[in-house]
Each structure stands twice: as C-alpha cells, then as structure tokens.
DRENKEPA-755909 format. One record per atom (N, C-alpha, C): x, y, z; atom name. Coordinates in nm, 2 decimals, always signed. Example, Ala and Ser with C-alpha at 12.3 -4.5 7.8 and 13.67 -1.06 7.14 Angstrom:
2
@X: +1.32, Y: -0.57, Z: +0.78, site: N
@X: +1.23, Y: -0.45, Z: +0.78, site: CA
@X: +1.32, Y: -0.33, Z: +0.78, site: C
@X: +1.28, Y: -0.22, Z: +0.71, site: N
@X: +1.37, Y: -0.11, Z: +0.71, site: CA
@X: +1.29, Y: +0.00, Z: +0.79, site: C
***
This chain:
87
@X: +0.08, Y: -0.12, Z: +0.00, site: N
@X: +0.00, Y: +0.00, Z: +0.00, site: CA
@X: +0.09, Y: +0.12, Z: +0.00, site: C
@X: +0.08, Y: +0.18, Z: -0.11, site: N
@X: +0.14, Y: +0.38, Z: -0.12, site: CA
@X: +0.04, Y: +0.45, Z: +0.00, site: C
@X: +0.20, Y: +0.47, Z: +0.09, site: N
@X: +0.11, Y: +0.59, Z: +0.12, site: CA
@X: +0.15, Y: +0.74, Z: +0.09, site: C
@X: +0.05, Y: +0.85, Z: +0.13, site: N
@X: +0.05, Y: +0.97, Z: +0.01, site: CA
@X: +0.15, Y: +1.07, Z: +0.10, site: C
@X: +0.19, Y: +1.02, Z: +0.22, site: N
@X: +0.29, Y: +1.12, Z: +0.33, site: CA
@X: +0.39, Y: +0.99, Z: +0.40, site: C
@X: +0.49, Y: +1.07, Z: +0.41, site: N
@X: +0.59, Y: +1.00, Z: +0.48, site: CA
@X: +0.61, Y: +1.05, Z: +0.62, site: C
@X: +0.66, Y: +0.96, Z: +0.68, site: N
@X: +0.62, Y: +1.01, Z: +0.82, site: CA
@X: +0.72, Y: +1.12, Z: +0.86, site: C
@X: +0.81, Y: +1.18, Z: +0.78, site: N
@X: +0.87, Y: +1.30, Z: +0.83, site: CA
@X: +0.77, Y: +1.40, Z: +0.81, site: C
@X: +0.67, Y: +1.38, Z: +0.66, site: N
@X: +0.59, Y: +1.48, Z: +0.63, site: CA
@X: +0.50, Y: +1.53, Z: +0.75, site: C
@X: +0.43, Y: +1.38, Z: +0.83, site: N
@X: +0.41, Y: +1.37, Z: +0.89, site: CA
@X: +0.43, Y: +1.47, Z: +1.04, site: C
@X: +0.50, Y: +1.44, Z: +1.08, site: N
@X: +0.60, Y: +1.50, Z: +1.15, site: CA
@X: +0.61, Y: +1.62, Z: +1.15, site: C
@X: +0.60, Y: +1.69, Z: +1.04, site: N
@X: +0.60, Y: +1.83, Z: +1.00, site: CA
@X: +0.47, Y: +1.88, Z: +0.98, site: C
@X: +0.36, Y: +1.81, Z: +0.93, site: N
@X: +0.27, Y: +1.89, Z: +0.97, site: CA
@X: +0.25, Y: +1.91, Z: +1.14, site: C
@X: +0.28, Y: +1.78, Z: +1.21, site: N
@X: +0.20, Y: +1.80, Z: +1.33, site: CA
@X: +0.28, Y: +1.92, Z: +1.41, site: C
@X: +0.42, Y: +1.93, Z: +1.38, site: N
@X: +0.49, Y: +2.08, Z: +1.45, site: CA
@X: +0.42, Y: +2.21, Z: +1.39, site: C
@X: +0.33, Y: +2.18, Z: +1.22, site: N
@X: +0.31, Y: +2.31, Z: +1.23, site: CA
@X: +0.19, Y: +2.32, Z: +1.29, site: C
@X: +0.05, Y: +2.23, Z: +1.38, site: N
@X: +0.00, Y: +2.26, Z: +1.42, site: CA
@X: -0.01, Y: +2.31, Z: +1.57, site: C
@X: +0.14, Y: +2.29, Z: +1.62, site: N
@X: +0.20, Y: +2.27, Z: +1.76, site: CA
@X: +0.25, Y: +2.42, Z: +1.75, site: C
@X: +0.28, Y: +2.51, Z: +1.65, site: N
@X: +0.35, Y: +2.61, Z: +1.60, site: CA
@X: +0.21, Y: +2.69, Z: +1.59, site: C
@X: +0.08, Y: +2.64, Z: +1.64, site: N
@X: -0.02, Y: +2.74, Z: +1.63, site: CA
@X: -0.09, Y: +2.72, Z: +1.49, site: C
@X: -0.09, Y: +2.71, Z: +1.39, site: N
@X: -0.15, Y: +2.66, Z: +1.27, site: CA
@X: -0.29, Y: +2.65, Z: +1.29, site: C
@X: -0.41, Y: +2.72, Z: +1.27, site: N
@X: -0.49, Y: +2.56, Z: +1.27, site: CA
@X: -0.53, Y: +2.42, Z: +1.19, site: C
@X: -0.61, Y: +2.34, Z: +1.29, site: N
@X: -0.63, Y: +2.21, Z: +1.25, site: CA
@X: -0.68, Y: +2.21, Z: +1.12, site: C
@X: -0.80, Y: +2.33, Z: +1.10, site: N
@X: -0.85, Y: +2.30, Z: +1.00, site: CA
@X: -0.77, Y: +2.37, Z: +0.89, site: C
@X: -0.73, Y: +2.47, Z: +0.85, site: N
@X: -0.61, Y: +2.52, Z: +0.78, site: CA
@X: -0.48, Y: +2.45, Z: +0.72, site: C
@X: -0.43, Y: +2.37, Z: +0.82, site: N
@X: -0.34, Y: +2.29, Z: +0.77, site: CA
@X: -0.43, Y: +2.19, Z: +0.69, site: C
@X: -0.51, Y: +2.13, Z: +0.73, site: N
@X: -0.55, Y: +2.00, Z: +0.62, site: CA
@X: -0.61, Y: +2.05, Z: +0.48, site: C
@X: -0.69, Y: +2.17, Z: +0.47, site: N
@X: -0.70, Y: +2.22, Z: +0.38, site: CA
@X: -0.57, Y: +2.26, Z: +0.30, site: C
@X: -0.52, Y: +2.32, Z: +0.33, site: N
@X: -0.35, Y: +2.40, Z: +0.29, site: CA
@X: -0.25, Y: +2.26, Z: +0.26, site: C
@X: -0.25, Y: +2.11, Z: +0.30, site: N
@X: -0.22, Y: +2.01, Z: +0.25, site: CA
@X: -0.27, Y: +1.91, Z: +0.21, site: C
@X: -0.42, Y: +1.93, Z: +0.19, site: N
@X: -0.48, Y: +1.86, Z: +0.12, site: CA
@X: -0.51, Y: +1.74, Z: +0.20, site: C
@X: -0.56, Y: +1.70, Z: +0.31, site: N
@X: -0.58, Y: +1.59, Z: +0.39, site: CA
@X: -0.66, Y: +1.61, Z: +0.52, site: C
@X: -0.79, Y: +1.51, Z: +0.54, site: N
@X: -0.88, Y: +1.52, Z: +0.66, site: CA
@X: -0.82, Y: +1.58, Z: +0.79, site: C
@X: -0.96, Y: +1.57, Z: +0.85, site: N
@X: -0.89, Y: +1.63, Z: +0.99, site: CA
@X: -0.91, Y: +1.48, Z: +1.07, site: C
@X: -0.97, Y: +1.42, Z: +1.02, site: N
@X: -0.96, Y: +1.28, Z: +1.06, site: CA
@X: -0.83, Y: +1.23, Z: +1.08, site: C
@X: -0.74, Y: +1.20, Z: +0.98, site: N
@X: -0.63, Y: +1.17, Z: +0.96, site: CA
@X: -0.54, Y: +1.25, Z: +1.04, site: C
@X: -0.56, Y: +1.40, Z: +1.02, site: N
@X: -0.45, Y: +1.45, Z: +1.15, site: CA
@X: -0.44, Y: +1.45, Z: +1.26, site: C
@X: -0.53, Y: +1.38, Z: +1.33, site: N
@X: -0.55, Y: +1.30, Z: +1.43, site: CA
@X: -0.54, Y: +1.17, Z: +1.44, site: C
@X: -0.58, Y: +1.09, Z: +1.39, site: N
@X: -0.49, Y: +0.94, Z: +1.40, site: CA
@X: -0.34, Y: +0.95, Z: +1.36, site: C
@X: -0.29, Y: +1.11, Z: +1.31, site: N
@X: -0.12, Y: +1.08, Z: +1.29, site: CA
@X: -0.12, Y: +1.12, Z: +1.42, site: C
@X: -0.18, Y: +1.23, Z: +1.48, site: N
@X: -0.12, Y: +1.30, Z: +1.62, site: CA
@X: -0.12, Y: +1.23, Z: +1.69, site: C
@X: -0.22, Y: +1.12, Z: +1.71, site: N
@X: -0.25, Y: +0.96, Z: +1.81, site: CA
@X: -0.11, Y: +0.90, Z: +1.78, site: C
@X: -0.07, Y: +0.88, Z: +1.67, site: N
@X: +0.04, Y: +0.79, Z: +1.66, site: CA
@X: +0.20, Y: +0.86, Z: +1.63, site: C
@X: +0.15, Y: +1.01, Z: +1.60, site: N
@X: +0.31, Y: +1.01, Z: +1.63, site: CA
@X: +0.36, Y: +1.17, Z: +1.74, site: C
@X: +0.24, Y: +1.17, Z: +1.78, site: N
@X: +0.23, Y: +1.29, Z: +1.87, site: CA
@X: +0.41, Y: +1.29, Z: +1.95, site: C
@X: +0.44, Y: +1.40, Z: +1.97, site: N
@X: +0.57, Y: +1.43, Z: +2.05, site: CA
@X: +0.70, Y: +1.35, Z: +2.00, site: C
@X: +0.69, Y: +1.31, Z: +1.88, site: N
@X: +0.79, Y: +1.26, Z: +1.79, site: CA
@X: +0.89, Y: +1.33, Z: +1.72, site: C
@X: +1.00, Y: +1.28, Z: +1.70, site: N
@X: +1.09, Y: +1.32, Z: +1.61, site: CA
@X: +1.10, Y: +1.26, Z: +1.45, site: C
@X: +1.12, Y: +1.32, Z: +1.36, site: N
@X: +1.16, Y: +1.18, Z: +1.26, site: CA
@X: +1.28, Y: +1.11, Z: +1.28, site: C
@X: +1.38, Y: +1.15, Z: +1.37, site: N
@X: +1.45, Y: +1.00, Z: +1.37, site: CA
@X: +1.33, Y: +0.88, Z: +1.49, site: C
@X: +1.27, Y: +0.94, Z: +1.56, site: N
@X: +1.15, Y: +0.88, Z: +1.65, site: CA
@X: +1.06, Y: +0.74, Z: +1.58, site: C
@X: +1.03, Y: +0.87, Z: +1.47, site: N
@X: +0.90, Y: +0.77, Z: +1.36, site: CA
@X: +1.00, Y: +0.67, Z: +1.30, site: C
@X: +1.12, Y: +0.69, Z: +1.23, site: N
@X: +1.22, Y: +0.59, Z: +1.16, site: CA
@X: +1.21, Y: +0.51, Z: +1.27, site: C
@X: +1.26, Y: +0.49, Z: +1.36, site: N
@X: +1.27, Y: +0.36, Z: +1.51, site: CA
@X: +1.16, Y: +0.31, Z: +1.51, site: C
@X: +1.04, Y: +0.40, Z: +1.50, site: N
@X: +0.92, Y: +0.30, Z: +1.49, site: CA
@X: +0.88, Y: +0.24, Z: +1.38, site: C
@X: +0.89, Y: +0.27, Z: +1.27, site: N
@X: +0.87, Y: +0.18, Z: +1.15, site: CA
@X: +0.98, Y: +0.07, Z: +1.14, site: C
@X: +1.12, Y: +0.10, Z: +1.20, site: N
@X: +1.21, Y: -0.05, Z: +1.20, site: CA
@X: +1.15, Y: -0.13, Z: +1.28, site: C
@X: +1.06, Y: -0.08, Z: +1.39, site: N
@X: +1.07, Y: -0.17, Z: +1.51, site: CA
@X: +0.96, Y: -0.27, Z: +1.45, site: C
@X: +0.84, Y: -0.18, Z: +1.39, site: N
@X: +0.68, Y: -0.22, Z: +1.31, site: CA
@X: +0.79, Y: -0.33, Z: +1.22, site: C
@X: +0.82, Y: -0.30, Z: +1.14, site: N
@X: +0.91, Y: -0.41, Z: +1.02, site: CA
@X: +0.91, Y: -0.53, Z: +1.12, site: C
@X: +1.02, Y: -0.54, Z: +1.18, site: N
@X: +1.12, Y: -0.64, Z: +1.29, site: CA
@X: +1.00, Y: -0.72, Z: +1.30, site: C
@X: +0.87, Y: -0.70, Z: +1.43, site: N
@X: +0.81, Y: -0.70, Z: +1.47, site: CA
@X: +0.72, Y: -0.83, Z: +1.37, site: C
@X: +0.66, Y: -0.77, Z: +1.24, site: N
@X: +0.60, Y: -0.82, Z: +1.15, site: CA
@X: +0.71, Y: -0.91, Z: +1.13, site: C
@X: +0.79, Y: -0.93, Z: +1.10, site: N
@X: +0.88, Y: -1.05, Z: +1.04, site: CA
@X: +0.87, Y: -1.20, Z: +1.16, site: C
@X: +0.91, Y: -1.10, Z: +1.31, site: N
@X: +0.90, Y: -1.22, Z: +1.35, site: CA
@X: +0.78, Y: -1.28, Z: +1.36, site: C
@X: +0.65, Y: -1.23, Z: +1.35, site: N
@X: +0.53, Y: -1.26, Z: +1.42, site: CA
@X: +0.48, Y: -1.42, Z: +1.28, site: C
@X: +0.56, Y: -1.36, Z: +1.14, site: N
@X: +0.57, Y: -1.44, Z: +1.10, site: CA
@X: +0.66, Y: -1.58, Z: +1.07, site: C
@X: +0.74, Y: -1.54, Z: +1.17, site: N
@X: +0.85, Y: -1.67, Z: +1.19, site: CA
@X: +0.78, Y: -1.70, Z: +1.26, site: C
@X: +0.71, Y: -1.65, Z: +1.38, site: N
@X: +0.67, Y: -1.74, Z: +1.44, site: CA
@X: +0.50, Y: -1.85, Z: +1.44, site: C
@X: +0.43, Y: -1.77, Z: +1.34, site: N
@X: +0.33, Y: -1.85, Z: +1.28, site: CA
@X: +0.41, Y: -1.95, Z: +1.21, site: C
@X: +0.50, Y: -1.95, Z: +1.11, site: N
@X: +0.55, Y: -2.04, Z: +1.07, site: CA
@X: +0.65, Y: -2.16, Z: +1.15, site: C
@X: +0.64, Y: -2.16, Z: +1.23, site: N
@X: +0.72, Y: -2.22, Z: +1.28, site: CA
@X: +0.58, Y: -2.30, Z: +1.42, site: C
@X: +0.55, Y: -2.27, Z: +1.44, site: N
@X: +0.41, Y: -2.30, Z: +1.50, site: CA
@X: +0.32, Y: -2.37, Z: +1.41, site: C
@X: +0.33, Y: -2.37, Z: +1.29, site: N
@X: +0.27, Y: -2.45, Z: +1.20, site: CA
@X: +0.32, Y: -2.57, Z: +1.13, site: C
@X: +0.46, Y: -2.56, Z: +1.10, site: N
@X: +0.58, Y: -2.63, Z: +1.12, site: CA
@X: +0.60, Y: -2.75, Z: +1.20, site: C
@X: +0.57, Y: -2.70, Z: +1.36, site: N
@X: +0.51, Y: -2.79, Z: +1.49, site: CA
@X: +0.42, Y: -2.85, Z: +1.46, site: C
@X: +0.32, Y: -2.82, Z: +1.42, site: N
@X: +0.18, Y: -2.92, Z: +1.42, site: CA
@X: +0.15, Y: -2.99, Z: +1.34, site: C
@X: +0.22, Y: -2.99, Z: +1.19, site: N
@X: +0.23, Y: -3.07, Z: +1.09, site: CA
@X: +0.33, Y: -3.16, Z: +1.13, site: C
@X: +0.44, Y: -3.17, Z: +1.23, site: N
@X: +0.52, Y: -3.29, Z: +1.26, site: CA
@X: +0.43, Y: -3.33, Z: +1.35, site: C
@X: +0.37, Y: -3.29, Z: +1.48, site: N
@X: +0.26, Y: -3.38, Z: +1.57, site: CA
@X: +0.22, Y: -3.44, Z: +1.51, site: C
@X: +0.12, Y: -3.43, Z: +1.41, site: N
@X: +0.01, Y: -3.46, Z: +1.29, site: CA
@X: +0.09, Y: -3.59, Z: +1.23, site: C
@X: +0.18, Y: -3.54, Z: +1.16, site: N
@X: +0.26, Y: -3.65, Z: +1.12, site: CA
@X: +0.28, Y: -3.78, Z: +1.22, site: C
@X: +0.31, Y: -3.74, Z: +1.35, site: N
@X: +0.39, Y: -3.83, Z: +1.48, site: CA
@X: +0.28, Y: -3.96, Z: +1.51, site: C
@X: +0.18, Y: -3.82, Z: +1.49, site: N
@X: -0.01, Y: -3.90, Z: +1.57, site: CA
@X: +0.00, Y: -4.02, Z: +1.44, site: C
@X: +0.02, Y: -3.97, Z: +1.34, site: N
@X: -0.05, Y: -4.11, Z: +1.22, site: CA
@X: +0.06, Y: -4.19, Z: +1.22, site: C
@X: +0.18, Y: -4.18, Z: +1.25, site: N
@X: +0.29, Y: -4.31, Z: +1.27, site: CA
@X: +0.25, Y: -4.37, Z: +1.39, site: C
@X: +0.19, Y: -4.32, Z: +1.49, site: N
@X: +0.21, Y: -4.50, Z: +1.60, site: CA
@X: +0.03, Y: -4.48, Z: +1.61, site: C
***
C-alpha cells in the first residue's frame, strides 16, 4: 500500500499545528482530513523523525517475527500430525 505522506511529512505537519496553525487550515493547505491528522497525532504525537524511523524499524522487525513465528508453529503441528498417524 502507497502511502501519500511519509512520516517526516508527517512530522512536520504535526509541529506546524504545535506552531499554532490551525487544524483545520493545515489540512486544507495540505490537502488531507482532519480525521487523519488526528490518527497521525495519536500515533506520532511528540515525535521526532529520527523517532518515527525507530518505529517503522521496530513495526518491520516486529512483523517479520510474528511471521517466523506462525510459521514455525505451523511447522510444529504438521510434525505432531505427522507423529499421531505413525504410532
């Protein structure tokens, strides 16, 4: 999935609303809800972009293992499975 802001953009609008901006101003003036600049403020409120980068490695990492470890858990149960129909 593209998305249409990167989280430094990110980042930068939410300082210019911190800088006094308003809410509704900025999203007009960048073209994006005020919905959304709220679910970024929920998620990257009092951040830095080196901040947001640590959290997208950590989000990556995170996702990788969650899939090692479904796989590997699945892995397990097809040798039980296996174990059960040999004796």
């Amino acid at each position: 999935m593209k998305k249409r802001y990167t989280e430094e953009q990110i980042i930068g609008f939410l300082k210019e609303a911190e800088a006094g901006t308003p809410v509704k101003e900025l999203c007009r003036r960048h073209g994006f809800s005020e919905a959304s600049y709220y679910t970024w403020r929920y998620k990257f409120g009092g951040m830095d972009v080196s901040d947001a980068k640590r959290l997208k490695a950590l989000e990556t990492e995170n996702s990788r293992l969650k899939r090692l470890l479904a796989e590997s858990l699945l892995e397990n149960e097809v040798t039980r499975e296996a174990l059960r129909k040999k004796w």
